[in-house]
C-alpha positions as CSV (number, residue, x, y, z in Angstrom):
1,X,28.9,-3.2,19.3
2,X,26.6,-1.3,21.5
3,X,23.1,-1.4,21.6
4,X,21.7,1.5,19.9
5,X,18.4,2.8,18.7
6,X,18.4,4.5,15.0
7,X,15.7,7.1,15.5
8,X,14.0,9.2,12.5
9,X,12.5,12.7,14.1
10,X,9.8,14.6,12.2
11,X,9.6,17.9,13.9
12,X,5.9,19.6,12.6
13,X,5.8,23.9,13.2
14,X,9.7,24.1,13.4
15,X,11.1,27.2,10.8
16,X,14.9,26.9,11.8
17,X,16.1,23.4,11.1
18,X,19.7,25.0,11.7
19,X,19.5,26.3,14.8
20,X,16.6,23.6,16.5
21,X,19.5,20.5,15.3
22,X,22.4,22.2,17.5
23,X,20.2,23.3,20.3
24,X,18.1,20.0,20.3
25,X,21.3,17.6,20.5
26,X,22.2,19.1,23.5
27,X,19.2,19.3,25.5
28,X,18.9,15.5,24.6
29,X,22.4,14.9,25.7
30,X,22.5,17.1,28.7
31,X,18.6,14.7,29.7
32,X,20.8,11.6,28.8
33,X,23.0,12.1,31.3
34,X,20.7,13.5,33.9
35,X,19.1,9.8,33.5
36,X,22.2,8.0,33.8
37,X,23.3,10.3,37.4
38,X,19.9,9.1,38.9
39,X,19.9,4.9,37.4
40,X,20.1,2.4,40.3
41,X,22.5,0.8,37.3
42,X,24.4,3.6,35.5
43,X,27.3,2.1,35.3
44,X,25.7,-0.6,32.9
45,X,24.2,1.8,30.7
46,X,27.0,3.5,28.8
47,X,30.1,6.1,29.2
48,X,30.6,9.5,28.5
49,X,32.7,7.9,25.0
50,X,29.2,6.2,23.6
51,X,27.2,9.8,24.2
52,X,29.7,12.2,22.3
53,X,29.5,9.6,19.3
54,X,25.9,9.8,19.2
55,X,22.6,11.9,19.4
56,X,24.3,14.0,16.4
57,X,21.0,15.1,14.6
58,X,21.5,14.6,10.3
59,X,19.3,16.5,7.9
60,X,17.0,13.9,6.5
61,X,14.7,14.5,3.4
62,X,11.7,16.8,4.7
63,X,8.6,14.3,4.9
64,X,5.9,15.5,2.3
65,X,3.1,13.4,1.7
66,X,-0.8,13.5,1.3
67,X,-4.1,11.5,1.2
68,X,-5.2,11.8,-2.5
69,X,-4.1,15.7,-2.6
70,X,-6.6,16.5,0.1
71,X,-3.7,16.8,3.1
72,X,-0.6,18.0,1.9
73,X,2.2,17.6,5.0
74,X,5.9,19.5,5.0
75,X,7.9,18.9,8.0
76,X,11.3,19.1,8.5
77,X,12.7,14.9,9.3
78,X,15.8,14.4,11.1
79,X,17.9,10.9,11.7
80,X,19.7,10.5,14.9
81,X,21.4,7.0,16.5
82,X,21.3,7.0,20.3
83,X,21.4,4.6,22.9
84,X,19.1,1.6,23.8
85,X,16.5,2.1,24.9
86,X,15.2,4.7,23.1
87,X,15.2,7.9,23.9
88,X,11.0,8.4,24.8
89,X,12.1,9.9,28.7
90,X,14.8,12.3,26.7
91,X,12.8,13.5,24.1
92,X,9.4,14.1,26.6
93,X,12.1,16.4,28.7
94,X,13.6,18.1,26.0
95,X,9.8,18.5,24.2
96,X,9.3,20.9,26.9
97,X,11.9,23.2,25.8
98,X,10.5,23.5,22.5
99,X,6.8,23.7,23.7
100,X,5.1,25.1,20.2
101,X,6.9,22.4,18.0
102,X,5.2,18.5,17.9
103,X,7.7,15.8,17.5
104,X,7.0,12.6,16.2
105,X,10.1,9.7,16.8
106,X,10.2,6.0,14.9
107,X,13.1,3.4,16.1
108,X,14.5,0.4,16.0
109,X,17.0,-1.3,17.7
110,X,20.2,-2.3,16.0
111,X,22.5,-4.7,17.8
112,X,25.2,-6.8,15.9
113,X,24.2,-5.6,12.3
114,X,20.7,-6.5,12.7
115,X,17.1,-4.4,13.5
116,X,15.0,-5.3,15.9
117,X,11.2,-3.6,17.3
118,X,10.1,-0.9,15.7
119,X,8.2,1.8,17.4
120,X,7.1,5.6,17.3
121,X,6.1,8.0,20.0
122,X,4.5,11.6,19.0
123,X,5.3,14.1,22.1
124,X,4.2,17.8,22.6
125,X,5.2,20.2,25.1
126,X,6.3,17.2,28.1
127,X,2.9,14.8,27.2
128,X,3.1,11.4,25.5
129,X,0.2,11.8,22.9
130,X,0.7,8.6,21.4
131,X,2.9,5.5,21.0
132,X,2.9,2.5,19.0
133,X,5.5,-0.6,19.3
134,X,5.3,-3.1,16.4
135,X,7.1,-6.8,15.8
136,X,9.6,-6.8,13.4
137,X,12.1,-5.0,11.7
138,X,12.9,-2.3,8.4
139,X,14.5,-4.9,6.5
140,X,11.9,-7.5,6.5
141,X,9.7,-7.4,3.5
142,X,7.1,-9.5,5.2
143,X,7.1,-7.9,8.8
144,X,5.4,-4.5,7.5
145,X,3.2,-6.8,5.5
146,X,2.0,-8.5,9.0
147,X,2.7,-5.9,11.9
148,X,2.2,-2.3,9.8
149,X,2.5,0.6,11.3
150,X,-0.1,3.0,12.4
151,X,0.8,6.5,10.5
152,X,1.0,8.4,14.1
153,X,2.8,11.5,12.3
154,X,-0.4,12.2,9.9
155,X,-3.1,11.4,12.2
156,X,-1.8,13.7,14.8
157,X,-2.4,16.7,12.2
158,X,-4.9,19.6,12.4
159,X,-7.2,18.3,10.3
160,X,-11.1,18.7,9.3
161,X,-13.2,15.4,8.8
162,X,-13.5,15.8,5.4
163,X,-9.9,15.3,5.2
164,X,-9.8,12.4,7.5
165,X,-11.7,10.9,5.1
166,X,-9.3,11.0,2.3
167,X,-6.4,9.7,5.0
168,X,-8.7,6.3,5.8
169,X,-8.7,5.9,1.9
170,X,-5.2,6.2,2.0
171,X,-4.8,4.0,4.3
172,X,-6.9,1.8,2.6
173,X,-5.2,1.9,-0.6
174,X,-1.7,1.0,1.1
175,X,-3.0,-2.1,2.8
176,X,-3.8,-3.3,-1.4
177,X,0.0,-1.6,-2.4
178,X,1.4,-4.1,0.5
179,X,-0.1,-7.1,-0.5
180,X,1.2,-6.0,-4.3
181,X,5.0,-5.3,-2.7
182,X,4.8,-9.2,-1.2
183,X,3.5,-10.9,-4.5
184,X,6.2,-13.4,-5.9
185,X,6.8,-12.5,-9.4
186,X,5.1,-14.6,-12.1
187,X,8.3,-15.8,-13.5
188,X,9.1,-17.9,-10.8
189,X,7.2,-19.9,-8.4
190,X,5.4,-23.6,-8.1
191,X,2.1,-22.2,-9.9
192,X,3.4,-19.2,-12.5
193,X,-0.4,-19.1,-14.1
194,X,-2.2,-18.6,-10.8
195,X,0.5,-15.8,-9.4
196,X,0.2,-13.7,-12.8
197,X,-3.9,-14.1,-12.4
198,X,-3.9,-12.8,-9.0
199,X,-1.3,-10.1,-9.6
200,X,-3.1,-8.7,-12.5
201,X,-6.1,-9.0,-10.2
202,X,-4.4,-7.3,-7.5
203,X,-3.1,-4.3,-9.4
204,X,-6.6,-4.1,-11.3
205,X,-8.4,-3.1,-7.8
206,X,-5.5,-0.5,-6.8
207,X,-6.4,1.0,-10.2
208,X,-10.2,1.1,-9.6
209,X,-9.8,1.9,-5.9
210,X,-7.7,5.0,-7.0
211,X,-9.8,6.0,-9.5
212,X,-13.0,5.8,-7.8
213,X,-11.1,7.8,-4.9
214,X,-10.4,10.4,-7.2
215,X,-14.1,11.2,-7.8
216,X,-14.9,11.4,-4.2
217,X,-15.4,14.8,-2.3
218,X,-16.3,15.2,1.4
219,X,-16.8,18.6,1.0
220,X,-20.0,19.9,2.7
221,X,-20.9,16.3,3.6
222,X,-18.4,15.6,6.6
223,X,-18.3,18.9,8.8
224,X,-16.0,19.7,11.8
């Protein structure tokens, strides 16, 4: 098998998913191959075959989600598989066709049926605003438990401070909902007493967190 990168695209200020997916796979195709002309290596890189199979772009469910109902975020999200490396030189090209839209990519490298490093890249209009490569892969329980992700798409929003707020607080509550998601359950396990104590401990601060978070309101106290 090839080595390919699975890529998920969320593309914030696009209106015409419809058109943009058509239009976008071939600008990304057509900066492909204007890589592989001018590679000292082409030849090692891949045929004409392995681009027509891929950088198809699929409909994904639009991402919608919010820090504790201050930030609410609707984009349309895209999944595409292209080849390895990933496509950060394509998509910076192609960004500048499509200068009003903001495109954020995550990846990971999939090479005989397993995932390998993660990343994501946010690009606007030909600049590389941010990147972020992390260990580990999707499948992995434990490897978002030790090398999380930074939320790139989120962070890169038009947002007041007030509402940065509320995202940190977020953030902080999904650091306590990871170390809930890698718990053993109680059932099993060398010491069943102690791993019920600490999960009922566990979920007992997500609850308080949450509910003291839900009181807060930066309003008028955090300006700009």
């Amino acid at each position: 098998m090839a080595n390919i990168s699975t890529n998920t695209l969320t593309v914030l200020g696009l209106k015409d998913p419809e058109t943009f997916s058509e239009a976008f796979s071939k600008a990304m195709i057509s900066a492909y191959r204007d890589k592989v002309r001018e590679h000292p290596d082409k030849d090692k890189i891949s045929s004409d075959a392995d681009v027509d199979n891929l950088w198809i772009l699929y409909p994904d469910d639009d991402i919608s989600e919010g820090g504790s109902q201050e930030v609410d975020l609707n984009a349309p999200r895209f999944m595409f598989e292209a080849n390895w490396p990933p496509p950060i030189e394509e998509l910076t090209v192609v960004s500048e066709l499509f200068p009003e839209l903001t495109f954020c990519m995550n990846w990971a490298k999939y090479i005989d049926g397993e995932e390998w490093p993660r990343g994501a890249i946010v690009v606007k209009d030909g600049q590389q605003v941010e990147y972020c490569k992390r260990q580990g892969n999707n499948y992995d329980m434990f490897d978002d438990f030790c090398f999380p992700f930074v939320p790139l798409l989120r962070d890169n929003l038009p947002c007041t401070l007030a509402q940065r707020a509320y995202l940190r607080l977020d953030d902080a509550i999904e650091v306590v909902r990871k170390v809930q998601r890698v718990l053993p359950d109680s059932s099993s396990g060398p010491n069943q007493q102690k791993t019920a104590e600490m999960r009922a401990r566990v979920d007992a601060l997500l609850d308080s967190m949450q509910s003291q978070i839900d009181k807060l309101d930066f309003d008028g106290v955090l300006e700009g």
